[in-house]
C-alpha positions in Angstrom: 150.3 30.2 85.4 151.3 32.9 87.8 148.6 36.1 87.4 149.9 39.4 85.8 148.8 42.4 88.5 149.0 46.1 86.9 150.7 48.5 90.2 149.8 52.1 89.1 152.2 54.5 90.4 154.5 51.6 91.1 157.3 53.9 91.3 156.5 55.3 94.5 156.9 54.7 97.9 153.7 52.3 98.6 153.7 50.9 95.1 157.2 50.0 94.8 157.1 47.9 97.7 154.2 45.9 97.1 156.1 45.5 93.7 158.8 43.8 94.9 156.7 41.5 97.3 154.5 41.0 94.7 157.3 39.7 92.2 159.1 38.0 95.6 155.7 35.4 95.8 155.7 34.8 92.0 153.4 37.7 90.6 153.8 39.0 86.9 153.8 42.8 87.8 153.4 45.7 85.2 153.8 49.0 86.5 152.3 52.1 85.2 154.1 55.6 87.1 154.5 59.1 85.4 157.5 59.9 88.0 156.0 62.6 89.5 157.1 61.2 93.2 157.9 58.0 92.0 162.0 56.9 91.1 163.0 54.9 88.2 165.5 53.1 91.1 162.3 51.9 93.2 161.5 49.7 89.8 161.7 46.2 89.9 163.7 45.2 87.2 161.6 41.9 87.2 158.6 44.0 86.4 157.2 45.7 82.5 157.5 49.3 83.4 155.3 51.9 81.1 156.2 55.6 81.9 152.8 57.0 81.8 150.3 58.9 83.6 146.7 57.2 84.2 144.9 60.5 83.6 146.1 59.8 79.5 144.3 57.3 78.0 146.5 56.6 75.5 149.2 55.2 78.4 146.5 53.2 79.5 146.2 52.1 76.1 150.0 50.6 76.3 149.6 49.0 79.5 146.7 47.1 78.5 147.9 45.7 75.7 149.3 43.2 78.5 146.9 40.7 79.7 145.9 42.5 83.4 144.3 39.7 86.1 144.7 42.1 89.1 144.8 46.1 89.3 146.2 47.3 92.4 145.0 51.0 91.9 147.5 53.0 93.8 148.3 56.0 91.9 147.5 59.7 92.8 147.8 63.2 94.7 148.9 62.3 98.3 149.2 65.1 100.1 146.4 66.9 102.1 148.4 70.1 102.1 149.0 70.3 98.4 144.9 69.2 97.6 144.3 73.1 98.9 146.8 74.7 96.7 145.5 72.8 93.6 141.7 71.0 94.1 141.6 70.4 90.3 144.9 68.3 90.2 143.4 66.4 93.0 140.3 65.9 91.4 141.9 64.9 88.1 144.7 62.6 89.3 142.4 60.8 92.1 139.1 60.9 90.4 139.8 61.2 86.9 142.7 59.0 87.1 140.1 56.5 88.8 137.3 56.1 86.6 140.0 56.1 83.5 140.9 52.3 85.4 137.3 51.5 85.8 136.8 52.0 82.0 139.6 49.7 81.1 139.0 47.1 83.8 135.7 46.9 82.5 136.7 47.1 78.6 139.5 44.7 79.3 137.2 42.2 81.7 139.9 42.8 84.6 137.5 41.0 87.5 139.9 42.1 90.2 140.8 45.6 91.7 141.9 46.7 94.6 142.0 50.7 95.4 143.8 52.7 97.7 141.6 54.6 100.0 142.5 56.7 103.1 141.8 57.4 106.6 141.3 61.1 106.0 137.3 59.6 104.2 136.6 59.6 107.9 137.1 63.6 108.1 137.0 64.1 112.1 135.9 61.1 113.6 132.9 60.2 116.4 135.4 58.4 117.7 138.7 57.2 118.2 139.1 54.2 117.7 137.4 54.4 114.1 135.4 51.6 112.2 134.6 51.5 108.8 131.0 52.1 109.5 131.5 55.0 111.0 130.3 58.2 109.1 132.6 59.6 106.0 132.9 63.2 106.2 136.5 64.5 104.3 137.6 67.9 105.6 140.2 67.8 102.9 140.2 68.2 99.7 142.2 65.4 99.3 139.8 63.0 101.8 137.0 63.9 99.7 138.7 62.8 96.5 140.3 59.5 97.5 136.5 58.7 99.2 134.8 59.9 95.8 137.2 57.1 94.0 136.6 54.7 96.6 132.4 54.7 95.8 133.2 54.6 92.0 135.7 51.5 92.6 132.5 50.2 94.9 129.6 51.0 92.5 130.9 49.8 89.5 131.3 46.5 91.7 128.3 46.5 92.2 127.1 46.6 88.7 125.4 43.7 86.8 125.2 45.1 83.5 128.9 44.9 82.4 128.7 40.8 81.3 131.4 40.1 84.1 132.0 40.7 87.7 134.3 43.6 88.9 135.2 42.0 92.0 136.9 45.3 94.3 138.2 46.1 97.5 139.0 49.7 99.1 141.6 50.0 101.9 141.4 52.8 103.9 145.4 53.6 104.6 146.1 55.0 108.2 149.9 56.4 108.3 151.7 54.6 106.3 155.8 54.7 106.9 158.6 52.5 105.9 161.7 52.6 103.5 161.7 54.4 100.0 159.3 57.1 102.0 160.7 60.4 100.3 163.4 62.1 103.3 163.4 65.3 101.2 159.6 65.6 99.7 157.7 68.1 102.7 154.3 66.9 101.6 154.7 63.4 101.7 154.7 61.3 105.1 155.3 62.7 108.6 158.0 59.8 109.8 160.2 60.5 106.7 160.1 63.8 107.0 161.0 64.2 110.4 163.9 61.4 110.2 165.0 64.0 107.4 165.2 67.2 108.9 167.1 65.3 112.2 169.3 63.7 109.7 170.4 66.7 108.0 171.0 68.4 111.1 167.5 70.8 110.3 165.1 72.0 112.9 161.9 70.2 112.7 158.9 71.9 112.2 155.3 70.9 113.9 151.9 71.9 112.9 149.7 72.0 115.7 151.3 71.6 119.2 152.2 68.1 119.2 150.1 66.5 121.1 148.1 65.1 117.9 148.1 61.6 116.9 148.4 58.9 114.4 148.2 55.2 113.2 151.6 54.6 111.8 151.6 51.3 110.1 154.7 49.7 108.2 154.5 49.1 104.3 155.4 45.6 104.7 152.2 44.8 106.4 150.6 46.8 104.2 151.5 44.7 101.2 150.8 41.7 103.2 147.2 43.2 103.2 147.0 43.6 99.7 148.2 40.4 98.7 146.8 38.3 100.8 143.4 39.7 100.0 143.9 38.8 96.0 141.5 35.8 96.3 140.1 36.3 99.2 136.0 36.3 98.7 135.3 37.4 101.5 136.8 40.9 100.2 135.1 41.2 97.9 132.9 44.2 97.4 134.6 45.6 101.5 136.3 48.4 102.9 138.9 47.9 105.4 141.0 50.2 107.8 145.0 49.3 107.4 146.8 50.5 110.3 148.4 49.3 113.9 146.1 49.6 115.6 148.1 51.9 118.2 148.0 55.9 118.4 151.6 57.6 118.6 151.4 61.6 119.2 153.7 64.0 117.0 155.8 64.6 120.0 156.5 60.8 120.8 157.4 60.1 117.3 159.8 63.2 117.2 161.2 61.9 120.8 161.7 58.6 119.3 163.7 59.8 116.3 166.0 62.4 117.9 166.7 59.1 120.8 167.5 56.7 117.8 170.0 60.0 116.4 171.3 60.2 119.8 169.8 63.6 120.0 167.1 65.1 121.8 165.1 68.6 122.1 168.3 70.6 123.3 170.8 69.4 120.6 167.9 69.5 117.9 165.7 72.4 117.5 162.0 71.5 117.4 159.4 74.9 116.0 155.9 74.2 116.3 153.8 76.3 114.1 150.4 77.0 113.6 148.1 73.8 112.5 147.2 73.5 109.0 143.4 72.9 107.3 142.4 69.7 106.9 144.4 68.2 109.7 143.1 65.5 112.0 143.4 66.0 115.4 143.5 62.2 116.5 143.6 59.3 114.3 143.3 55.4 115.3 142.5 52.7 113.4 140.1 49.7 114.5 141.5 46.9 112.8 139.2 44.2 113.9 137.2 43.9 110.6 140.5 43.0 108.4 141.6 40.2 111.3 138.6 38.8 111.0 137.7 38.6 107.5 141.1 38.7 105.8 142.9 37.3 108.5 145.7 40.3 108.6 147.1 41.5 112.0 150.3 43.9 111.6 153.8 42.5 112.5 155.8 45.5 112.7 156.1 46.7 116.3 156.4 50.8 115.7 159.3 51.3 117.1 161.5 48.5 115.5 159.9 50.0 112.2 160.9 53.2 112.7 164.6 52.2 113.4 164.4 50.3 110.1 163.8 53.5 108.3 166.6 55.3 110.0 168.4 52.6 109.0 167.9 52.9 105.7 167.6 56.7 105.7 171.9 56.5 107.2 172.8 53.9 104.3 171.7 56.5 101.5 172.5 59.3 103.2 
């Protein structure tokens, strides 16, 4: 019998796609998304959908009338910029919303969760390349929240008091781009954004002067990650780094997109601005902990990734 895994905010732009991989290698999937971000069109129509929000307990009190083998925690506030306008949504959402799916994992005896962490729990780096035992220290109010779920997801795993194991696994999400990434939402990832502005014929707008970098890394091998970690021991109880590996600067990125447009910095305006708090100056992930343990390398070269979105972005233009 094929397991039932419970996607919160499966609606979304990470969720919905492990979804549909999910459902493509003969998961049950039940997905739990208040729309906030997330589109009803991004639901599988193969999966139980619950509008609901996983700060209300009486939502989660729907979704687990289903019989839940896996959790894939993904809901929350995603957006470093936003986490300084409003802490306590941050807070609520990515904390609250966390320990709400402890309780019913461990009301419910759900042995297996997987939560989904971020690069910005490493705050500014030692260095670049960055392990995962390298120090945590969130300069963002988001960082700090998604890290404070992380060691609740991680502790409670830890626990032998419950009369069962809570087997869990954190993954520590570099940049994450592929389709489905919002092309209009300003807060939400950088490659969509800037594939936006270009496709609308709008100036793009830098923070910082460019020369900052990032660990792009495409959903699909993202999911793979996931999955493929489902009943994998040696997960559980781990952290792991998801991302490519590779560093790409703002300014390569943007040159990259304008090319694939067939546009560049005199036909497209570019504005840099002042950089904004909580920003990381360089970001790269080490990867060599989830190859060896999970057995995960990315496939997606960046740049055939990022003319896959473009892609996409033209077709529902």
């Amino acid at each position: 019998m094929s397991k039932t895994v419970l996607v919160t905010g499966g609606a979304g732009f990470i969720g919905s796609n492990i979804a549909d991989e999910l459902i493509d290698r003969g998961y049950k999937v039940v997905i739990i998304d208040n729309l906030s971000t997330g589109l009803t069109e991004n639901i599988n129509r193969k999966a139980k959908y619950i509008k609901g929000d996983v700060r209300n307990t009486k939502d989660l009190d729907k979704v687990f009338k289903n019989k839940i083998d896996v959790i894939f925690h993904i809901a929350g506030c995603a957006s470093t910029i936003k986490s300084f306008d409003d802490p306590a949504a941050d807070l609520n959402t990515n904390v609250g919303g966390t320990i709400n799916i402890i309780n019913y994992a461990v009301k419910h005896k759900v042995s297996r969760l997987l939560y989904a962490s971020s690069m910005t729990s490493y705050g500014v780096p030692d260095a670049v390349p960055v392990k995962e035992t390298f120090s945590t220290r969130p300069i963002a109010y988001y960082g700090i929240t998604k890290y404070a779920g992380e060691r609740y997801v991680l502790a409670t795993g830890l626990r032998e008091d419950m009369g069962f194991k809570l087997n869990a696994t954190a993954f520590r999400m570099f940049n994450v781009y592929g389709r489905r990434q919002s092309l209009t939402n300003p807060y939400q990832g950088v490659v969509s954004i800037f594939i936006g502005n270009v496709l609308r014929g709008e100036k793009v707008t830098v923070f910082g002067d460019g020369m900052q970098s990032r660990d792009y890394v495409h959903i699909s091998d993202v999911a793979n990650a996931w999955i493929g970690a489902i009943d994998n021991k040696k997960a559980f109880g781990e952290v792991f780094n998801l991302g490519s590996g590779i560093r790409v600067s703002v300014n390569e990125l943007i040159d990259i997109t304008l090319k694939s447009f067939g546009k560049n910095r005199k036909t497209n305006k570019i504005v840099y601005k002042a950089a904004r708090p909580g920003d990381q100056r360089h970001m790269q992930a080490d990867i060599s902990k989830a190859a060896r343990m999970l057995k995960w390398n990315p496939r997606i070269k960046f740049e055939d990734g990022l003319q896959d979105v473009i892609n996409w972005a033209k077709e529902t233009k």
